[in-house]
VEXDREN-2710 file (C-alpha; in Angstrom, 1 decimal):
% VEXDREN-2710
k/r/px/py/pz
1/UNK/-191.3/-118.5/23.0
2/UNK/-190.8/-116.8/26.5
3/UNK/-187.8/-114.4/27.2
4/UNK/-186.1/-117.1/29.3
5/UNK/-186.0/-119.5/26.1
6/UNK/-184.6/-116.7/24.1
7/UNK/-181.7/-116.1/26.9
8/UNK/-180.7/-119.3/26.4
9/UNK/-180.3/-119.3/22.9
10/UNK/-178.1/-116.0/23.4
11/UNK/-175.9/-117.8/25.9
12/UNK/-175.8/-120.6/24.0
13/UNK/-174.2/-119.0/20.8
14/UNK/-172.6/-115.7/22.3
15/UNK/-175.1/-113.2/21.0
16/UNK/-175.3/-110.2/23.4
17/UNK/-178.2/-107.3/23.6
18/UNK/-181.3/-106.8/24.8
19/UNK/-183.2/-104.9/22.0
20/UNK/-186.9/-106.3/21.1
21/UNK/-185.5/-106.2/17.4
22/UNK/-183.1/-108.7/18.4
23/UNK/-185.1/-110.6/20.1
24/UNK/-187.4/-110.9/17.4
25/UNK/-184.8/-112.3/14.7
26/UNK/-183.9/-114.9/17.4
27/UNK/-187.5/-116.0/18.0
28/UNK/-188.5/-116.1/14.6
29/UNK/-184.7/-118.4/14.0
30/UNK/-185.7/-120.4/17.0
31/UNK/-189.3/-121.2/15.6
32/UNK/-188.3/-122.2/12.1
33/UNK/-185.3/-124.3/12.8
34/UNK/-187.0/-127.4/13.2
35/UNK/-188.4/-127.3/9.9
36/UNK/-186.5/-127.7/6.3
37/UNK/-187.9/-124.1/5.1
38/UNK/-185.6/-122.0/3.4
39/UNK/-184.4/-119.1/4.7
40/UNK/-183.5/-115.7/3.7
41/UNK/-181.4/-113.3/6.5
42/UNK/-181.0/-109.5/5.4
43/UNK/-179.0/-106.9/7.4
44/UNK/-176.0/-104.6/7.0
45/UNK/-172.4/-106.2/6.7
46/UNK/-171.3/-106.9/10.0
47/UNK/-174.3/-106.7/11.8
48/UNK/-174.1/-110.7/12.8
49/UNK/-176.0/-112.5/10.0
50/UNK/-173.9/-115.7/10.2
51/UNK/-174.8/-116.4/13.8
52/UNK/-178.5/-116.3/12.9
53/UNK/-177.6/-119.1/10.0
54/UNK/-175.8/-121.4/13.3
55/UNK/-179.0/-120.9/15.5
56/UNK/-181.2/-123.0/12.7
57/UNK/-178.7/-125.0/12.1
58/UNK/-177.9/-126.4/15.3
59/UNK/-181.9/-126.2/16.7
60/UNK/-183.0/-128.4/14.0
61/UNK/-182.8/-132.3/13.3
62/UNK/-180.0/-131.5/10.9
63/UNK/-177.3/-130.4/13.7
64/UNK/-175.1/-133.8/13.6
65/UNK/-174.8/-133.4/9.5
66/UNK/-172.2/-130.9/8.5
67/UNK/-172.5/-127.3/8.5
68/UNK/-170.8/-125.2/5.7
69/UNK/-170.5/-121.2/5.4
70/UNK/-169.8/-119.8/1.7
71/UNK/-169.2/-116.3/0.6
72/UNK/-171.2/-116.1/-2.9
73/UNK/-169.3/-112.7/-3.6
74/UNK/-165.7/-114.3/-2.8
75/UNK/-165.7/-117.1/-5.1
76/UNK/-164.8/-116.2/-8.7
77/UNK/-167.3/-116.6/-11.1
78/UNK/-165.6/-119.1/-13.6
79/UNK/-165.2/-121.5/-10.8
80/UNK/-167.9/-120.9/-8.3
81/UNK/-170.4/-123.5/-10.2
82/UNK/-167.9/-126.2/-10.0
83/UNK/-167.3/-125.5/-5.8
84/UNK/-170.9/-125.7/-5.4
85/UNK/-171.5/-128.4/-7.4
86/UNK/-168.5/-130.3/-8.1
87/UNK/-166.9/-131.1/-12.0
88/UNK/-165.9/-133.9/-13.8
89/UNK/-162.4/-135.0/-14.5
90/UNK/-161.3/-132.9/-17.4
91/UNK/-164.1/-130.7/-17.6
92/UNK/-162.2/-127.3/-18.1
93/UNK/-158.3/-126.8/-18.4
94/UNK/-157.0/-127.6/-14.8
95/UNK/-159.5/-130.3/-13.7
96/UNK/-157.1/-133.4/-13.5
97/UNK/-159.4/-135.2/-11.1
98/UNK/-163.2/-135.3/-10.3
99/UNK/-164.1/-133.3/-7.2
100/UNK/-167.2/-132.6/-5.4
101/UNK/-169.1/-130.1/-4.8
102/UNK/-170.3/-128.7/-1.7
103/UNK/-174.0/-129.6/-2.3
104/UNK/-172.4/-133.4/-2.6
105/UNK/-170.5/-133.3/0.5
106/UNK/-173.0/-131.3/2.7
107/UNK/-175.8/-134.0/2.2
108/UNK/-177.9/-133.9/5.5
109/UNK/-176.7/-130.9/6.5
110/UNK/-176.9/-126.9/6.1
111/UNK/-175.6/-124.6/3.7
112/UNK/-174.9/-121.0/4.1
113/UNK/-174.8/-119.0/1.4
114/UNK/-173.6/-115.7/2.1
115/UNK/-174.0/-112.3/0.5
116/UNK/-176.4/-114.5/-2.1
117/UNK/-177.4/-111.4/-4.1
118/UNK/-173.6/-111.7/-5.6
119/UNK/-174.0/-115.2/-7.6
120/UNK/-173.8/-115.5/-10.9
121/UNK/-177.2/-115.7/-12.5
122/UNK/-175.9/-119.0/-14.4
123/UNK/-175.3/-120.2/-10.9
124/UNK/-178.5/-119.2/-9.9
125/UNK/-180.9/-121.2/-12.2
126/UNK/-178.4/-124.2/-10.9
127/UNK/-179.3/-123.2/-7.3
128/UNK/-183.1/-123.0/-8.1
129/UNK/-183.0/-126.4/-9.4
130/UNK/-181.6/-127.7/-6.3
131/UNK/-184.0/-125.4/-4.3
132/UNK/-187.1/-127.0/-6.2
133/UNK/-186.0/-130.5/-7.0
134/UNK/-183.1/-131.5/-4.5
135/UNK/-181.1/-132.0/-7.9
136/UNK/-177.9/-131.1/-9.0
137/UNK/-175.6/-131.8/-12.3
138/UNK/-172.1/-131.6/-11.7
139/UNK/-170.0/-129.0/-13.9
140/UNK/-168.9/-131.3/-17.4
141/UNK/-171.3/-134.0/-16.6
142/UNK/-174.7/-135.0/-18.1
143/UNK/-175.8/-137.3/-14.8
144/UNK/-178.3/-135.9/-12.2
145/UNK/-177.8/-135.7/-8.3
146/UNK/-179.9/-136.2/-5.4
147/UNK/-178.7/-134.2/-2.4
148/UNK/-180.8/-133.6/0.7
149/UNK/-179.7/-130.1/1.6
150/UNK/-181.2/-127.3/3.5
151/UNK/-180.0/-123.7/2.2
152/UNK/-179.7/-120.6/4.3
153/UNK/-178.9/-117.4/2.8
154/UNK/-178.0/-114.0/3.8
155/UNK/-177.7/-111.2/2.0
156/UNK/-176.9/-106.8/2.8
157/UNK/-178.3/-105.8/-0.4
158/UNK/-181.9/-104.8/-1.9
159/UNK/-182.9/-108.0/-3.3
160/UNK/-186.0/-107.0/-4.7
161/UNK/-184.1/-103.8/-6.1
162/UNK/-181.3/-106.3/-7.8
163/UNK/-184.8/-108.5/-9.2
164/UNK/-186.1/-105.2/-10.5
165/UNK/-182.2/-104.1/-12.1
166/UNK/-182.2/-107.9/-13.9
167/UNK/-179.6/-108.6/-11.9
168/UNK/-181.3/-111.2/-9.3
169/UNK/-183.9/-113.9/-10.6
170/UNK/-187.3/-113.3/-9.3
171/UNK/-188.2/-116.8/-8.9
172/UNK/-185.4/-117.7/-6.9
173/UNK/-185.9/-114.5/-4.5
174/UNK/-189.2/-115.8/-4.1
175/UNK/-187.9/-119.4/-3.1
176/UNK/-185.2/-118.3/-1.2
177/UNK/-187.6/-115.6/1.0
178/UNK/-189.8/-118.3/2.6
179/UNK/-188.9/-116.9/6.0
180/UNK/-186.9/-113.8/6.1
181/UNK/-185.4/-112.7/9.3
182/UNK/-184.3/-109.2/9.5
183/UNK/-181.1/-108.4/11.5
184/UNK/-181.1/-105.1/13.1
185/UNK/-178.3/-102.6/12.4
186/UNK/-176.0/-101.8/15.5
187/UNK/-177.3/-98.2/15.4
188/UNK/-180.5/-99.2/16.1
189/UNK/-180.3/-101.8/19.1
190/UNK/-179.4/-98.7/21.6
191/UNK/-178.1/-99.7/25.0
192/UNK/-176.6/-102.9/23.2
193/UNK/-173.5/-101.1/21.7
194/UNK/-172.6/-100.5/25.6
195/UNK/-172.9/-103.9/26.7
196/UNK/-171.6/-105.1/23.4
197/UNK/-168.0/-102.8/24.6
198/UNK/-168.1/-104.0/27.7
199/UNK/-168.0/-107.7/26.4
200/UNK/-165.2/-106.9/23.7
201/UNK/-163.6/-104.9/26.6
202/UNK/-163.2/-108.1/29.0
203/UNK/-162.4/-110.6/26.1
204/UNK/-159.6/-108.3/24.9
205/UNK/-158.6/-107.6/28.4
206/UNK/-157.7/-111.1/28.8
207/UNK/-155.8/-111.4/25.4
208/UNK/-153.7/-108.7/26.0
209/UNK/-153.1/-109.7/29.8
210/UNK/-154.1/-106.1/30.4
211/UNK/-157.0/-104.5/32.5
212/UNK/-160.6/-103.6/30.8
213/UNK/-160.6/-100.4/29.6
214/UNK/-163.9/-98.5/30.6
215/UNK/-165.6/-95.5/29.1
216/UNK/-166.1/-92.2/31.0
217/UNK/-170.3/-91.0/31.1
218/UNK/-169.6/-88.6/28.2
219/UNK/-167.6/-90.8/26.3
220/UNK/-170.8/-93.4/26.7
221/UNK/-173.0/-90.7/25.6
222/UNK/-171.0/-90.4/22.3
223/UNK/-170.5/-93.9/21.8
224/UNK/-174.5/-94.6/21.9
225/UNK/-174.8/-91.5/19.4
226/UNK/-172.5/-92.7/17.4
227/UNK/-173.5/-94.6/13.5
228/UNK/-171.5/-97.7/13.7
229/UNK/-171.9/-98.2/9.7
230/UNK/-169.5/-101.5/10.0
231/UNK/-171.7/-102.3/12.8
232/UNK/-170.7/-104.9/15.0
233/UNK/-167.3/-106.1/13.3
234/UNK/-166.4/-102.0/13.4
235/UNK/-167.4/-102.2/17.1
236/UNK/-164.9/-104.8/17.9
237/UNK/-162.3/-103.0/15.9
238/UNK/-162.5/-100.2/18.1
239/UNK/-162.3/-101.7/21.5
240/UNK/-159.1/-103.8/19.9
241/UNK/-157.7/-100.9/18.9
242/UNK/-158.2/-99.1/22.3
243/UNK/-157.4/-101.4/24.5
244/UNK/-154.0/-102.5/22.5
245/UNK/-152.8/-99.0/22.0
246/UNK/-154.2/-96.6/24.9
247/UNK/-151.9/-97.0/28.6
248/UNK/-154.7/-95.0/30.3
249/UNK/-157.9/-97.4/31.1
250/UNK/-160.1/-94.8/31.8
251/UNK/-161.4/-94.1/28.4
252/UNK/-162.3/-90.4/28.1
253/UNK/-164.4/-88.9/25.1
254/UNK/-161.2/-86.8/23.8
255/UNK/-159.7/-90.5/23.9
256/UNK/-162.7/-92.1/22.7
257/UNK/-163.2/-89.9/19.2
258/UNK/-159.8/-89.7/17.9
259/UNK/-160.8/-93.8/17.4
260/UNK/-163.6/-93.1/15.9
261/UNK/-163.9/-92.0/11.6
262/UNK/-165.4/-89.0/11.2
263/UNK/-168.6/-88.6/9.9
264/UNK/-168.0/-88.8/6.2
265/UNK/-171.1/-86.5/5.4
266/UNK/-169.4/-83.6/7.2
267/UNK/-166.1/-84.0/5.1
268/UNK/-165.2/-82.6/1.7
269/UNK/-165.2/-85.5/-0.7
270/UNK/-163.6/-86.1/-3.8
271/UNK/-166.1/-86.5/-6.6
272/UNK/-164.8/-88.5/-9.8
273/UNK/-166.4/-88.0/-13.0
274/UNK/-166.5/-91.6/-15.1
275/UNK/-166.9/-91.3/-18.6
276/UNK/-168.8/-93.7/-19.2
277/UNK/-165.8/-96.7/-20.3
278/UNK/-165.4/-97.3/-16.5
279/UNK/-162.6/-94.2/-16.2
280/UNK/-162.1/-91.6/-14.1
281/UNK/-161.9/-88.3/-16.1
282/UNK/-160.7/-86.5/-13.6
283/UNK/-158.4/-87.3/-11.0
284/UNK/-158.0/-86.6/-7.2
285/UNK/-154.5/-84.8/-8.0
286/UNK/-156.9/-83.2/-10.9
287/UNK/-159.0/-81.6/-8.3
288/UNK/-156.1/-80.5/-6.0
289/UNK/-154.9/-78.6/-9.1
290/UNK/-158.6/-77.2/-9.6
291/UNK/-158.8/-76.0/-6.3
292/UNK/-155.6/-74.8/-6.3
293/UNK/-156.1/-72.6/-9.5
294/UNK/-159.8/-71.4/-8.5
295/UNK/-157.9/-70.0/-5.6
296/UNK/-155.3/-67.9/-7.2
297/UNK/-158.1/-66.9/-10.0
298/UNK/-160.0/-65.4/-6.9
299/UNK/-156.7/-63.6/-5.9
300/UNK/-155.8/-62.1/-8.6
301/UNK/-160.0/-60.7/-9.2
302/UNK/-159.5/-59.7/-5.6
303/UNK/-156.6/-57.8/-6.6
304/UNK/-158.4/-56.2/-9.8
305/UNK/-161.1/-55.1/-7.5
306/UNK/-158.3/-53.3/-4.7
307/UNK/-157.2/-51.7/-7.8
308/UNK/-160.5/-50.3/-8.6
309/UNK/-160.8/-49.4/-5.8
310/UNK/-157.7/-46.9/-5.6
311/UNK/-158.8/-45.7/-8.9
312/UNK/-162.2/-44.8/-7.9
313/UNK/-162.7/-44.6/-4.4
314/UNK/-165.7/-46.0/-4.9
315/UNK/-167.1/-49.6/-3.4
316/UNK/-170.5/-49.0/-5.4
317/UNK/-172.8/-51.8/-6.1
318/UNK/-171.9/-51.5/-9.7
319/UNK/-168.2/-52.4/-9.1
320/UNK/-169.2/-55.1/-6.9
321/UNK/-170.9/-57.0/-10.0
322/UNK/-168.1/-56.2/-11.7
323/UNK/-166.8/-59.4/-9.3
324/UNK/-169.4/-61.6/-9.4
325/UNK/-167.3/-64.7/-8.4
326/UNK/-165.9/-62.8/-5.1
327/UNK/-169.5/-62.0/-4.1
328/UNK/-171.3/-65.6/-4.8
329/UNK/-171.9/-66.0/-1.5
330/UNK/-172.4/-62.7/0.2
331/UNK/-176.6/-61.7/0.2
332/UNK/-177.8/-58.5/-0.8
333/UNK/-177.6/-57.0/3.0
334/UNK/-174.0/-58.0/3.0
335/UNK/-173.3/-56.4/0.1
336/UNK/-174.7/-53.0/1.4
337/UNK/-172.5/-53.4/4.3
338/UNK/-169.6/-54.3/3.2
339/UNK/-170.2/-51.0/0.5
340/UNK/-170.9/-48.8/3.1
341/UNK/-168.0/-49.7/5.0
342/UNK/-165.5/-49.8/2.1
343/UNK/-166.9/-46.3/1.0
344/UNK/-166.1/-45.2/4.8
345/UNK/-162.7/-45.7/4.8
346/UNK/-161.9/-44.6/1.0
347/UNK/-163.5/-40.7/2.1
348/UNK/-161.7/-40.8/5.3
349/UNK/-158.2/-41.8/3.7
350/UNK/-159.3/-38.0/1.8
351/UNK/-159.0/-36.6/5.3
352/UNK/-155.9/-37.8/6.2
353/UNK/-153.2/-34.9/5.8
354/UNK/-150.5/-35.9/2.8
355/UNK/-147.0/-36.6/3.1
356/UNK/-144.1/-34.6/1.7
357/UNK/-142.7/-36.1/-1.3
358/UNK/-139.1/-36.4/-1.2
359/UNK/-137.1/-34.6/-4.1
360/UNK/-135.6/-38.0/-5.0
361/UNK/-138.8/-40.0/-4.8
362/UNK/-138.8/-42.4/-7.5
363/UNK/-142.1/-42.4/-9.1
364/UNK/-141.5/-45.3/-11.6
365/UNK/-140.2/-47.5/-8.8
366/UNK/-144.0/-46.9/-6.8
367/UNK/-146.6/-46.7/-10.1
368/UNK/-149.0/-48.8/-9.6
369/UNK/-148.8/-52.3/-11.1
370/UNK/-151.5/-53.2/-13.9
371/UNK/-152.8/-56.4/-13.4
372/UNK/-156.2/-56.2/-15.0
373/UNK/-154.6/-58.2/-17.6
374/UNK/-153.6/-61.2/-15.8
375/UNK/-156.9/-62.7/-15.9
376/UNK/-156.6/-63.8/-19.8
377/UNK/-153.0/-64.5/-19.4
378/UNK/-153.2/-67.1/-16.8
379/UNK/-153.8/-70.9/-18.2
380/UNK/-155.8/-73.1/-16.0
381/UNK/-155.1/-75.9/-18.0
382/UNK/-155.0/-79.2/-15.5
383/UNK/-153.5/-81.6/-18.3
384/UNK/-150.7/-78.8/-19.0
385/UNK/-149.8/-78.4/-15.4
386/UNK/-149.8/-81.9/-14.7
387/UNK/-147.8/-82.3/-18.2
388/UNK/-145.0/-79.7/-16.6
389/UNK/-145.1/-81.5/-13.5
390/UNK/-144.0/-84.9/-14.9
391/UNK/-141.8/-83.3/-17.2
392/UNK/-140.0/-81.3/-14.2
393/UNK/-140.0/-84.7/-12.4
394/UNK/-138.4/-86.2/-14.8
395/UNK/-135.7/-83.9/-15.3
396/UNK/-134.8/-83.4/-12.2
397/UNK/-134.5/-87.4/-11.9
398/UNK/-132.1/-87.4/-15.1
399/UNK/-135.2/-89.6/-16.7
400/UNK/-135.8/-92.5/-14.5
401/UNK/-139.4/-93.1/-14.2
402/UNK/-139.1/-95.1/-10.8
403/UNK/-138.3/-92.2/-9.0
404/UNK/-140.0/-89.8/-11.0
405/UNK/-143.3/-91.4/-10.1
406/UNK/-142.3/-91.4/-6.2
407/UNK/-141.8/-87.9/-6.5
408/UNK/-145.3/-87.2/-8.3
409/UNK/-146.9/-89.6/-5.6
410/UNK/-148.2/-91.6/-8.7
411/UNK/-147.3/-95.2/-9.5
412/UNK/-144.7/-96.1/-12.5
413/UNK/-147.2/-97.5/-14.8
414/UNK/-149.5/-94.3/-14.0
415/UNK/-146.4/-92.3/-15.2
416/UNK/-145.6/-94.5/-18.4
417/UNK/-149.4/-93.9/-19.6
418/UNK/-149.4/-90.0/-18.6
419/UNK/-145.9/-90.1/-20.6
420/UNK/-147.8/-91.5/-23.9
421/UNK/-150.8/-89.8/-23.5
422/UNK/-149.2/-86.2/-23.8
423/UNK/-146.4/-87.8/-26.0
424/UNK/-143.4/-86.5/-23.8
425/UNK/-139.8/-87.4/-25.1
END
């Protein structure tokens, strides 16, 4: 197929790019369309699988049948056999008439079946069947079908992976993989995302009645770096959302990255810990206390180690690993310095000449505090702070849960089950 056949197809169903990955998937779609092979797309959510599924369909001698897109991972899983397949008339509670399935109705034509690697594995021998055989047995039935249907599937997860985890049949990956056609991520189609802006730019343009926004050099640099995990559906988010909100046009890279999420590697995240009954045992607000009390327990050894440090005058290496936690991160050449500096200014404070002591000078009133025992006083207990914390809630809202919750930022039935668990009257 020559590059002039393969701009045709892209005018033809709106795909735009340049990238030889791209225009590999749409050689290899425009090659097996004519024939009733299965096929398998992979690629990232968003990344344009569907369009890929439309190319076969409408470049092969099944484009005047019908033409039917389903999300395997959207349809429950009680009633996903019976919309593929169809069910009898009392079947299951709720089935007051026959209906057909889509199998039935799309005879002649193409399915789609979407994110594939979320059926059912019951659902799954049924598909195989129809893969193999071109049969089908309606849900509550005993009677086989015929249907003449050519399936296309899509999936963004490792197939082979969910085969290996029991959670995909083998057989059927195998079937359904008779051509696979690979969809590259946005991130990797370079130039594209720019042309790809420029196109969302105009479109939205003229939905808005407004002019095109355009992107400054730098802010075209930083848009070509950028990840684009949502790929091309995140793309598209992000000239809407420009082009609706911003009154300047001229889109400059200070503009252009207060649209754009931060990279989530660089961020502290929340970690939950599940214990193992699908749980969390530890909550974000958990952690926030956490933090919060590592903090004060590092203020108050920071304080221990000033005191020392009045007693003795002395920064020695010894009183350092007396403070282990306030030093976890310093090295061994920091540790010299910041000794050789704290000795400094203890011997010079020797040097300095003393005040005169009033005749009323209170020395009770200026002793120096002990706080060396502060240490095993203080609770770090997350469930009794958070206990005090709804308790002080809901005193303060004379007992009404409702706005008791709304005060702890938690819901109502969060607060009823906190409320049992540490039996508060």
């Amino acid at each position: 197929m020559n590059s002039n056949e393969i701009l045709s197809i892209k005018q033809r169903f709106g795909i735009i790019g340049n990238s030889p990955q791209l225009n590999h998937a749409i050689q290899v779609a425009a090659q097996v369309a004519p024939t009733d092979m299965t096929v398998l797309i992979t690629g990232e959510s968003g990344s344009g699988k569907e369009s890929f599924s439309k190319i076969i369909h409408q470049l092969s001698p099944r484009k005047h049948g019908k033409f039917i897109a389903i999300n395997c991972g959207a349809i429950p899983e009680g009633t996903i056999d019976s919309e593929l397949f169809g069910h009898e008339k009392g079947s299951f509670t709720g089935a007051y008439d026959a209906r057909k399935g889509y199998f039935e109705g799309t005879d002649g034509g193409t399915i789609f079946l979407d994110e594939i690697g979320e059926m059912p594995m019951s659902t799954q021998a049924r598909l195989l069947r129809v893969l193999e055989n071109g049969e089908f047995i309606k849900v509550g039935s005993s009677k086989v079908q015929k249907t003449d249907v050519r399936v296309v599937a899509a999936t963004n997860v490792d197939l082979l992976n969910a085969v290996d985890k029991g959670k995909f049949r083998e057989d059927l990956y195998y079937r359904l993989s008779t051509v696979p056609i690979s969809v590259p991520p946005l991130r990797n189609r370079g130039t594209d995302i720019d042309l790809l802006f420029r196109k969302f730019a105009s479109d939205f343009a003229e939905k808005y009645r407004v002019e095109s926004i355009k992107l400054d050099d730098e802010a075209k640099n930083i848009l070509l770096r950028y990840s684009f995990p949502g790929n091309i559906r995140q793309l598209k988010n992000l000239v809407e959302q420009i082009s609706a909100l911003e009154m300047e046009r001229h889109v400059s890279s200070e503009t252009l990255v207060k649209y754009l999420p931060q990279n989530r590697s660089s961020l502290p995240a929340l970690y939950k810990a599940h214990d193992g009954q699908g749980g969390d045992s530890l909550s974000e607000r958990d952690l926030l206390y956490k933090v919060l009390f590592d903090m004060k327990k590092d203020m108050t050894e920071l304080k221990k180690l000033v005191h020392d440090i009045l007693e003795s005058g002395d920064l020695s290496e010894k009183t350092i690993s007396d403070h282990p936690n306030l030093f976890r991160n310093i090295d061994e050449d920091s540790h010299a310095l910041l000794s050789d500096q704290a000795e400094k200014q203890v011997n010079e404070s020797y040097y300095l000449e003393p005040k005169p002591i009033a005749d009323d000078y209170d020395y009770e009133e200026d002793k120096v505090e002990d706080i060396t025992h502060e240490m095993e006083d203080e609770s770090l207990s997350i469930e009794k702070k958070e206990q005090e914390l709804i308790i002080k809630a809901l005193k303060k809202n004379n007992n009404k849960r409702k706005y008791a919750a709304r005060d702890l930022g938690i819901s109502e039935r969060t607060l009823y089950r906190k409320i049992k668990q540490y039996e508060i009257e």
